[in-house]
C-alpha positions as a Markdown table, in Angstrom:
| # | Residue | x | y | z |
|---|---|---|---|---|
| 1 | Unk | -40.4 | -125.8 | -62.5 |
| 2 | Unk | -38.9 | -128.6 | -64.4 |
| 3 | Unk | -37.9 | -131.9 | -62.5 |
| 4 | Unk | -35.6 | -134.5 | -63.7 |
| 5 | Unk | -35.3 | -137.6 | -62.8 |
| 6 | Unk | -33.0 | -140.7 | -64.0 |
| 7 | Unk | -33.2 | -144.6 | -62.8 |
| 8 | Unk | -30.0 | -146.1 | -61.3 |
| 9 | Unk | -30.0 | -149.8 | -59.4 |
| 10 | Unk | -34.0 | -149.9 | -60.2 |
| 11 | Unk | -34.7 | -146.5 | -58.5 |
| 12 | Unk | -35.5 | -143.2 | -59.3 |
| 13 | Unk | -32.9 | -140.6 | -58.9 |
| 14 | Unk | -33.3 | -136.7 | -58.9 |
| 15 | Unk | -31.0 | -135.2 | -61.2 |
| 16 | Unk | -30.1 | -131.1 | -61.3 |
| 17 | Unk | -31.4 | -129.7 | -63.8 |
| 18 | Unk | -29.0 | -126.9 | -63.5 |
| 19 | Unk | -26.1 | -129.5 | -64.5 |
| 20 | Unk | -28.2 | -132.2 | -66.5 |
| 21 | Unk | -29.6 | -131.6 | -69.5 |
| 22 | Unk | -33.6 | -133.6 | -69.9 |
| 23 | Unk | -32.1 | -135.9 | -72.3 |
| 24 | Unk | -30.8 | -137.5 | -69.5 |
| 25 | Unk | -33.2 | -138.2 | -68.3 |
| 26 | Unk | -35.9 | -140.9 | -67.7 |
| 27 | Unk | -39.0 | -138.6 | -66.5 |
| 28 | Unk | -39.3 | -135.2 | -66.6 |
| 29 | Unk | -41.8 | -133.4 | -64.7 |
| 30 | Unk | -43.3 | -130.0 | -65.9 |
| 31 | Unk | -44.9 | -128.4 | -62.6 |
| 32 | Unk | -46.2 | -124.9 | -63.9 |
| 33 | Unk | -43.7 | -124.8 | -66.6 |
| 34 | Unk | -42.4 | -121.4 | -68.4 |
| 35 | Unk | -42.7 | -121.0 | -71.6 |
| 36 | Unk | -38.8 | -120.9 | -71.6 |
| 37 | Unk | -38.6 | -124.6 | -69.9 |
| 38 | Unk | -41.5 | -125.5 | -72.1 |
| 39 | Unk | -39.4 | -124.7 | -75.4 |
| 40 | Unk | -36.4 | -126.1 | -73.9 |
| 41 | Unk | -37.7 | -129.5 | -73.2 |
| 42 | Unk | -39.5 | -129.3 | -77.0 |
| 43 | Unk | -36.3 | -128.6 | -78.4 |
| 44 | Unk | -34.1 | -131.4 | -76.8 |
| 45 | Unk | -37.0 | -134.3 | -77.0 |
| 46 | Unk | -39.0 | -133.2 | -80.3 |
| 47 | Unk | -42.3 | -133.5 | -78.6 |
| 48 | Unk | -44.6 | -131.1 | -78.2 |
| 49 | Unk | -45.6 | -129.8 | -75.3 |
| 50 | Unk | -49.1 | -129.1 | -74.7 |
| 51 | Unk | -50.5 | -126.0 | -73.5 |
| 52 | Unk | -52.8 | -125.6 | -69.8 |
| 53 | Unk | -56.1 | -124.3 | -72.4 |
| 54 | Unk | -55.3 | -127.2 | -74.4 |
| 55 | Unk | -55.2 | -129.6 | -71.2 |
| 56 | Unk | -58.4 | -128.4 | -69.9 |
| 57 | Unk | -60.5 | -129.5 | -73.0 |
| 58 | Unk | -63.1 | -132.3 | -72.6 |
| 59 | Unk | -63.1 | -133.4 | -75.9 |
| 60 | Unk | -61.4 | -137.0 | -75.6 |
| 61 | Unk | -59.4 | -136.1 | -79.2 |
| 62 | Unk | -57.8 | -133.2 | -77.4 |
| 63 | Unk | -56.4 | -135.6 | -74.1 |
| 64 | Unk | -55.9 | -139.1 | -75.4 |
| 65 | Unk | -53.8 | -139.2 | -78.6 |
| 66 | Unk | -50.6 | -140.2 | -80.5 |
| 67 | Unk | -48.5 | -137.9 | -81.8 |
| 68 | Unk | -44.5 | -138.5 | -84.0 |
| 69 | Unk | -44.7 | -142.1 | -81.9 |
| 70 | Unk | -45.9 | -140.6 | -78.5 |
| 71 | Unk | -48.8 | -141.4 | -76.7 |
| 72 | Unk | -50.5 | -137.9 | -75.3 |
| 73 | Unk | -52.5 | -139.1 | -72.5 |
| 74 | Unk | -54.7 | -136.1 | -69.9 |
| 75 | Unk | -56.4 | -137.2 | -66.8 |
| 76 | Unk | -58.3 | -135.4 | -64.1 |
| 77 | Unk | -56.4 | -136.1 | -60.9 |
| 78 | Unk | -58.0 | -134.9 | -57.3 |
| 79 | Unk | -56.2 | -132.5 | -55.4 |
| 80 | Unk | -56.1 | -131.8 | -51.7 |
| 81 | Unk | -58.4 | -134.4 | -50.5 |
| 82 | Unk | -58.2 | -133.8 | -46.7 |
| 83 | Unk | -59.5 | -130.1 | -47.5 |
| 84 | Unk | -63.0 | -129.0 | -46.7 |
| 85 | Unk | -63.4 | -128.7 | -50.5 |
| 86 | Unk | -61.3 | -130.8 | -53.0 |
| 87 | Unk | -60.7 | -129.8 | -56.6 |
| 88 | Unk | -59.5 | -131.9 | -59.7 |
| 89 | Unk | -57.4 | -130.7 | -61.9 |
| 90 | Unk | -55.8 | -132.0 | -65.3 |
| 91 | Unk | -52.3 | -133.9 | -65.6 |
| 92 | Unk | -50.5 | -134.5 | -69.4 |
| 93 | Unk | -48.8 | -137.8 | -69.4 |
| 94 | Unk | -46.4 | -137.9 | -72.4 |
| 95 | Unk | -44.9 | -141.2 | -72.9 |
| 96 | Unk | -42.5 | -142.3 | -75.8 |
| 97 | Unk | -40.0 | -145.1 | -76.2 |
| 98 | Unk | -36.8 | -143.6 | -73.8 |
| 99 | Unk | -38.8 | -141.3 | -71.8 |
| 100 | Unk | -41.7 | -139.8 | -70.0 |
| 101 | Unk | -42.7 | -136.1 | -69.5 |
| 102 | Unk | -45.5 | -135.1 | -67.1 |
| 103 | Unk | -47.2 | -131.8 | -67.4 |
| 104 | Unk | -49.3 | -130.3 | -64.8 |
| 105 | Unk | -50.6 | -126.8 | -63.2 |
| 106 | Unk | -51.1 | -128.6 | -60.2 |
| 107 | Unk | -49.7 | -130.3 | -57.0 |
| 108 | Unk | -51.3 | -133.4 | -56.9 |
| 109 | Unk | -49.9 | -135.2 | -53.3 |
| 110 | Unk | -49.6 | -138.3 | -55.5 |
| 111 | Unk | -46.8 | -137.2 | -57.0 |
| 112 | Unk | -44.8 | -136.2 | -53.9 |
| 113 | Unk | -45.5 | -139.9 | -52.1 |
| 114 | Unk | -44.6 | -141.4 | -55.9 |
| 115 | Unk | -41.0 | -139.8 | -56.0 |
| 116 | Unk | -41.0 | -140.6 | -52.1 |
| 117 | Unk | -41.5 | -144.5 | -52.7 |
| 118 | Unk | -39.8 | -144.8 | -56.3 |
| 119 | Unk | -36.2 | -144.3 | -54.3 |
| 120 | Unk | -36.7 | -147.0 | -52.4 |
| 121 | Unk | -34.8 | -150.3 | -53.6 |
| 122 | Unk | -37.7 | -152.6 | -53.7 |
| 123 | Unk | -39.2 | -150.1 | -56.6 |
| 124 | Unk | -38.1 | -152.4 | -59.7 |
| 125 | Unk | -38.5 | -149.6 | -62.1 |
| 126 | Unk | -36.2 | -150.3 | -65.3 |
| 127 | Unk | -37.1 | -147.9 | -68.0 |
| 128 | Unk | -40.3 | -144.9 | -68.7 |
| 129 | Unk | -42.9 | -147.7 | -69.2 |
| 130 | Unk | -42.1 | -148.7 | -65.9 |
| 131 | Unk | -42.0 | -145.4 | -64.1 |
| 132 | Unk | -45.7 | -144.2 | -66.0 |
| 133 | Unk | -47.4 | -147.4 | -64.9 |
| 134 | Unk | -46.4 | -147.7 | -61.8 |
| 135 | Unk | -47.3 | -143.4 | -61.3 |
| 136 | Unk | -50.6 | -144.6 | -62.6 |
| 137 | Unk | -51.2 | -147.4 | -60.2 |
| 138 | Unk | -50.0 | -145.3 | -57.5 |
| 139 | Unk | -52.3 | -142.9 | -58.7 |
| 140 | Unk | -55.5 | -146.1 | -58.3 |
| 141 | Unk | -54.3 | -146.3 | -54.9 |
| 142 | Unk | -54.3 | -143.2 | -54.0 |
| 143 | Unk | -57.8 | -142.5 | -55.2 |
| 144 | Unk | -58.8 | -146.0 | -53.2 |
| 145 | Unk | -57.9 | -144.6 | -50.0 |
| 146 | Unk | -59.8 | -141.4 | -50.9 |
| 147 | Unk | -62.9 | -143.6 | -51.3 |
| 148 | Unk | -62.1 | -145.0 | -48.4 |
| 149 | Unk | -62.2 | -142.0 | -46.5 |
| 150 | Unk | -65.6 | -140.8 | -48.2 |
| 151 | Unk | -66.8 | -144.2 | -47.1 |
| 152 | Unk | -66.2 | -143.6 | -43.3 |
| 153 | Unk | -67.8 | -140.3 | -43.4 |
| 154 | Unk | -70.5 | -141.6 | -45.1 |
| 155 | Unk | -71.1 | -144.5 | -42.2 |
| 156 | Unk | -70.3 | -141.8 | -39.6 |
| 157 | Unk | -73.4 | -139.2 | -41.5 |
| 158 | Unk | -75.8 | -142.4 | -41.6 |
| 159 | Unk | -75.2 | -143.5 | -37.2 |
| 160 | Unk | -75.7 | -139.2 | -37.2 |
| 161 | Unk | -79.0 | -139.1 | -38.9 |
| 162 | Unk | -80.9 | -142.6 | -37.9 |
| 163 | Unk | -79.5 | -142.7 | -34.0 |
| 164 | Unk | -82.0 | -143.5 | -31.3 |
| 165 | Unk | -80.0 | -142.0 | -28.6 |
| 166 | Unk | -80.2 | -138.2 | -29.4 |
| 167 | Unk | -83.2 | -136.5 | -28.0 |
| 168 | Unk | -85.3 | -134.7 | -30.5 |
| 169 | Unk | -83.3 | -131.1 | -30.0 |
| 170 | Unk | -80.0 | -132.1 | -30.9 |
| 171 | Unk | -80.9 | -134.0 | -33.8 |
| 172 | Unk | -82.9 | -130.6 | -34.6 |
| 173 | Unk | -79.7 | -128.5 | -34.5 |
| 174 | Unk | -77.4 | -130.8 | -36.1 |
| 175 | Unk | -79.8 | -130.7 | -39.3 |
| 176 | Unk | -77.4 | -128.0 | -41.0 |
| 177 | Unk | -74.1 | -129.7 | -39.7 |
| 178 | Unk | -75.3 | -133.1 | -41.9 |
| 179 | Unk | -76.7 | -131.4 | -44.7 |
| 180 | Unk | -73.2 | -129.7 | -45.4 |
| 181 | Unk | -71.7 | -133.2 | -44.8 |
| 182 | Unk | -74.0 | -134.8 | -47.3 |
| 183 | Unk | -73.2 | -132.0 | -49.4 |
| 184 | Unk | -69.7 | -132.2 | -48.9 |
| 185 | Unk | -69.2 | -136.3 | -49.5 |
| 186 | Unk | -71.6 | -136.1 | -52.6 |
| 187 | Unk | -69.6 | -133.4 | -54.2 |
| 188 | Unk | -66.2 | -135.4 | -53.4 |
| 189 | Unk | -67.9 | -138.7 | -55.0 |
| 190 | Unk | -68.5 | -136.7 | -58.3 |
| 191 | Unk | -65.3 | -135.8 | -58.3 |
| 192 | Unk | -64.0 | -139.1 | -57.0 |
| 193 | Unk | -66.1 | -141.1 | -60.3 |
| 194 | Unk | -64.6 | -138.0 | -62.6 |
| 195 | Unk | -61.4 | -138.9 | -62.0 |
| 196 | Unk | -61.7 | -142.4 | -62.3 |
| 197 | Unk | -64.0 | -142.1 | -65.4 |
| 198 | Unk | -60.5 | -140.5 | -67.2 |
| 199 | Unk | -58.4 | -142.5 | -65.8 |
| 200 | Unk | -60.3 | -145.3 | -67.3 |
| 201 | Unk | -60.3 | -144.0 | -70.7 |
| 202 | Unk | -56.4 | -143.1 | -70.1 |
| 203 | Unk | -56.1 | -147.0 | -69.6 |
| 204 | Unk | -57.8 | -147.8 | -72.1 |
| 205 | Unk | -56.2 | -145.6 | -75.1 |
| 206 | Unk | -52.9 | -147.0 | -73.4 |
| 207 | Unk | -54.5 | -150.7 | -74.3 |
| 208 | Unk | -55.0 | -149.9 | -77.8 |
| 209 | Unk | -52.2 | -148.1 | -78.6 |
| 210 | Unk | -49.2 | -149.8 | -76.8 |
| 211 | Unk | -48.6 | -152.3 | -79.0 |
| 212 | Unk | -45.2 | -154.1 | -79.9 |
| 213 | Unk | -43.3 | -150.7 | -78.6 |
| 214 | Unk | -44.6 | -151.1 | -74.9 |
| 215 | Unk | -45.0 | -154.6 | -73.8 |
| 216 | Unk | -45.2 | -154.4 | -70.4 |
| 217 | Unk | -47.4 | -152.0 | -70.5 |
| 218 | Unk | -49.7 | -154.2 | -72.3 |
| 219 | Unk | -49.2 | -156.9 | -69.1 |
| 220 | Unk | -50.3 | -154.3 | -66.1 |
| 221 | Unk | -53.2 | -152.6 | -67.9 |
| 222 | Unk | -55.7 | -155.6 | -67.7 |
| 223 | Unk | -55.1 | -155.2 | -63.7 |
| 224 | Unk | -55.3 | -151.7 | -63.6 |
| 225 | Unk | -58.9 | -151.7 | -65.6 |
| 226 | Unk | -60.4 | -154.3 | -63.4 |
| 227 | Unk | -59.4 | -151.8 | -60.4 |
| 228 | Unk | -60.8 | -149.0 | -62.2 |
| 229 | Unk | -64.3 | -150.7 | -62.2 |
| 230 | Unk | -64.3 | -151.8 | -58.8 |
| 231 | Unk | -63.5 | -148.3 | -57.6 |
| 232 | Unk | -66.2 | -147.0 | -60.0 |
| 233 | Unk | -68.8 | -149.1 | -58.9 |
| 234 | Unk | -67.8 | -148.8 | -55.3 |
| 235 | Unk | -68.1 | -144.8 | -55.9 |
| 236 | Unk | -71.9 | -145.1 | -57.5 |
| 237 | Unk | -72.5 | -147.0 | -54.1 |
| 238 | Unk | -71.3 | -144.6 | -52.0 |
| 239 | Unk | -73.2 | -141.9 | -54.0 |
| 240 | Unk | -76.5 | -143.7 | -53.9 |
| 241 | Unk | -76.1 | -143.5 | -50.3 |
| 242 | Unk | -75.2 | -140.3 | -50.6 |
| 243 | Unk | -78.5 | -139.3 | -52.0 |
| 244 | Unk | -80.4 | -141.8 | -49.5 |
| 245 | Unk | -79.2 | -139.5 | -46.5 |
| 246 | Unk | -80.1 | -136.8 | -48.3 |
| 247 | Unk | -83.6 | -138.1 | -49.0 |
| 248 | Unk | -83.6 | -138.9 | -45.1 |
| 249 | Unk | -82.5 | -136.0 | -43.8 |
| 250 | Unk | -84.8 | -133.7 | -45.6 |
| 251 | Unk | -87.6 | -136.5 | -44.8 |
| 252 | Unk | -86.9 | -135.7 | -41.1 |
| 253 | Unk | -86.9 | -132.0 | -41.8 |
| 254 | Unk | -90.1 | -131.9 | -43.3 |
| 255 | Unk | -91.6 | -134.1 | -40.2 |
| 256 | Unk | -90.4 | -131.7 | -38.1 |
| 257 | Unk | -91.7 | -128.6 | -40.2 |
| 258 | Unk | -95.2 | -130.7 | -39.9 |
| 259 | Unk | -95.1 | -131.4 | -36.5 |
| 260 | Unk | -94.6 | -127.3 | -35.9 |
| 261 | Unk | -97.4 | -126.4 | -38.0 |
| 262 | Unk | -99.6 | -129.1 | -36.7 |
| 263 | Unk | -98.5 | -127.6 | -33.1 |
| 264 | Unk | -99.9 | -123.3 | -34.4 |
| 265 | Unk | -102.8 | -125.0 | -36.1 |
| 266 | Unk | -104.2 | -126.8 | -32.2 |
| 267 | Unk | -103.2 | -124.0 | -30.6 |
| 268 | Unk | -105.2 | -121.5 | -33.6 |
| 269 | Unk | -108.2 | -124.0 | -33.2 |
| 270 | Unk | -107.9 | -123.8 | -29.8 |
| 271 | Unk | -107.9 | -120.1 | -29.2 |
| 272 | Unk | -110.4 | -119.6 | -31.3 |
| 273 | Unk | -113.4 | -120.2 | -29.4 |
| 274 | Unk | -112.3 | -118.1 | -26.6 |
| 275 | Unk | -111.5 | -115.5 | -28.4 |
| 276 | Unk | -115.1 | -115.7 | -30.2 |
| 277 | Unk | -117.3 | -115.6 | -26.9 |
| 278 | Unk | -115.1 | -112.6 | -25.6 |
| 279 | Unk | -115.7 | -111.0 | -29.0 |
| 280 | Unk | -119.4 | -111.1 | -28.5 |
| 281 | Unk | -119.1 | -110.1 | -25.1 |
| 282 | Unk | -116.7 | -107.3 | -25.7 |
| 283 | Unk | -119.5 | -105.6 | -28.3 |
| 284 | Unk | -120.7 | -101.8 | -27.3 |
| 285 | Unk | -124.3 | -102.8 | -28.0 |
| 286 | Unk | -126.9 | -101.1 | -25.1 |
| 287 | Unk | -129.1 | -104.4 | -24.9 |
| 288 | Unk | -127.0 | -107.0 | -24.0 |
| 289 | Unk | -129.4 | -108.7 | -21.3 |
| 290 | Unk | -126.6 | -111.0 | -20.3 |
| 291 | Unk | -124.3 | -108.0 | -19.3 |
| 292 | Unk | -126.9 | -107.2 | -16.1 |
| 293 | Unk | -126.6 | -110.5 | -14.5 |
| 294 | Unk | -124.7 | -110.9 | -11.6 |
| 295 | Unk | -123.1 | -114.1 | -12.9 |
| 296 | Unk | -122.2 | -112.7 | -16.2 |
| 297 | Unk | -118.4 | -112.6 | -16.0 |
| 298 | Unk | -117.8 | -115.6 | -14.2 |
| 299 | Unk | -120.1 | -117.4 | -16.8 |
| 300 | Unk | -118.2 | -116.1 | -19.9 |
| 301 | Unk | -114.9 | -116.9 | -18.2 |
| 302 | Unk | -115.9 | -120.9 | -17.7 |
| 303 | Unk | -117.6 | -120.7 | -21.5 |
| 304 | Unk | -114.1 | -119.7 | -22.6 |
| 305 | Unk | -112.2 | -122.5 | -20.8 |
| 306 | Unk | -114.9 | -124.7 | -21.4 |
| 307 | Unk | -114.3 | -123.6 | -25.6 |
| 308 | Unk | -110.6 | -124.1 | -25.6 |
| 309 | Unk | -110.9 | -127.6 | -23.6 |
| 310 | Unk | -113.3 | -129.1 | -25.5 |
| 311 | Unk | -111.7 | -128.8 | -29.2 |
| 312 | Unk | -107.7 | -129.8 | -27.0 |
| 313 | Unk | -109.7 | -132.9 | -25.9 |
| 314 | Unk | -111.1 | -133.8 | -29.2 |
| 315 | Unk | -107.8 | -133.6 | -30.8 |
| 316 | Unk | -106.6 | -135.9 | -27.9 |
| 317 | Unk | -109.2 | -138.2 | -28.0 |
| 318 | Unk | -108.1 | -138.6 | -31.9 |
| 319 | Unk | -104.7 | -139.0 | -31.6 |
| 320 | Unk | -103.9 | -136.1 | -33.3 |
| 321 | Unk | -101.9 | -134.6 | -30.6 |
């Protein structure tokens, strides 16, 4: 799909691309493009537009480059962040003196609430420099609100695994429910610090390699970093507590997994004697002088209750129980 859009009174305005042709236009958005719209646009603008292998390649030569005076930058943005499981995925910015191009296989909800906000009067855009920084600080705050989020849930894991009110059962049966959670908010925190870990290096090509062309860009950059390492550091907090609970939560496990085994080992200890004296007692042997008396089974009875009560009140005595 190929999206165009143009600036009028300091806003961005869709314009059809069915009667506008890209040159008019200030950004262009690839979203899935065909190879058809992917020719087209490299026809009109003389960039080149790069393929969806050649976007998924870590190799920071292959996403952060210049190129016939334009500045190739790929990031890994997150995607659905209210799911159950998030993704990343990769987004080409393409930025030269009269216009930007966006490339993505994605639907990133950034994007939507960007377009949504850029029409707005207050949205001072002026030219593409404007519209890509602005994208990319919409794109910060974004992933701020996502750590935000991870944040709560972490809070709301922690008040799950250390309350004092639960009784011993329902913390017992809620041991899964958290260690998906914990699973869950670690996993979004790696991607949360991946995506910020390209950004960063996004922002920091864009430093370098601005220059004289793109002065403003120059200006907002220095903000934008110093966000980027606040969010990064506030992401390796939230995974060290991420790995805390995890530590916790199997700690708790494992007492509980000790308490259950101490539990069959009294009750083995205890049975044992018992079951020793009714051993002897159950032999076929023919002299067995205890098996004439008249007191014989009543005798062996109390010796077995007297065998399993002495070893439970040892353990007792000790603390052990």
């Amino acid at each position: 799909m190929l999206a165009l859009y143009a600036i009028q009174n300091e806003r961005l305005v869709p314009i059809d691309p069915a009667t506008a042709s890209p040159m008019d236009a200030v950004w262009i958005d690839l979203v899935n493009p065909t190879a058809e719209e992917d020719a087209e646009v490299e026809r009109l603008t003389g960039i080149v537009i790069p393929t969806h292998e050649e976007m998924v390649e870590i190799e920071i030569s292959s996403r952060l480059y210049s190129e016939n005076n334009a500045l190739y930058m790929t990031a890994s943005l997150l995607l659905r962040g209210e799911a159950p499981m998030p993704q990343s995925a990769p987004v080409t910015f393409i930025l030269t003196d009269e216009r930007l191009v966006t490339v993505r296989y994605s639907e990133p909800s950034v994007f939507r609430t960007f377009v949504q906000q850029a029409q707005k009067a207050d949205s001072n855009l002026k030219n593409a420099d404007s519209v890509f920084i602005t994208l990319i600080e919409a794109i910060i705050d974004r992933t701020a609100d996502i750590l935000e989020s991870i944040s709560v849930d972490t809070d709301a894991i922690s008040s799950s695994v250390f309350a004092t009110d639960q009784t011993e059962e329902s913390i017992r049966g809620d041991y899964k429910d958290l260690l998906r959670r914990i699973g869950r908010s670690g996993d979004f925190t790696s991607k949360v610090r991946e995506s910020l870990v390209s950004i960063g290096r996004l922002v920091n090509f864009l430093t370098a390699e601005c220059g004289e062309q793109h002065p403003e860009l120059h200006e907002r950059t220095g903000a934008i970093s110093a966000d980027i390492r606040s969010l990064t550091d506030h992401a390796t907090y939230i995974s060290n507590t991420t790995v805390f609970l995890l530590d916790a939560t199997v700690g708790l496990i494992t007492i509980d997994q000790n308490n259950i085994i101490k539990i069959v080992s009294v009750v083995s200890v205890v049975i044992m004697p018992p079951t020793l004296i009714a051993s002897i007692y159950g032999m076929n042997f023919r002299f067995m002088p205890e098996l004439h008396w008249a007191v014989s089974y009543p005798l062996a009875l109390v010796a077995m209750v007297g065998a399993a009560i002495l070893p439970y009140w040892y353990f007792k005595r000790r603390g052990w129980l």
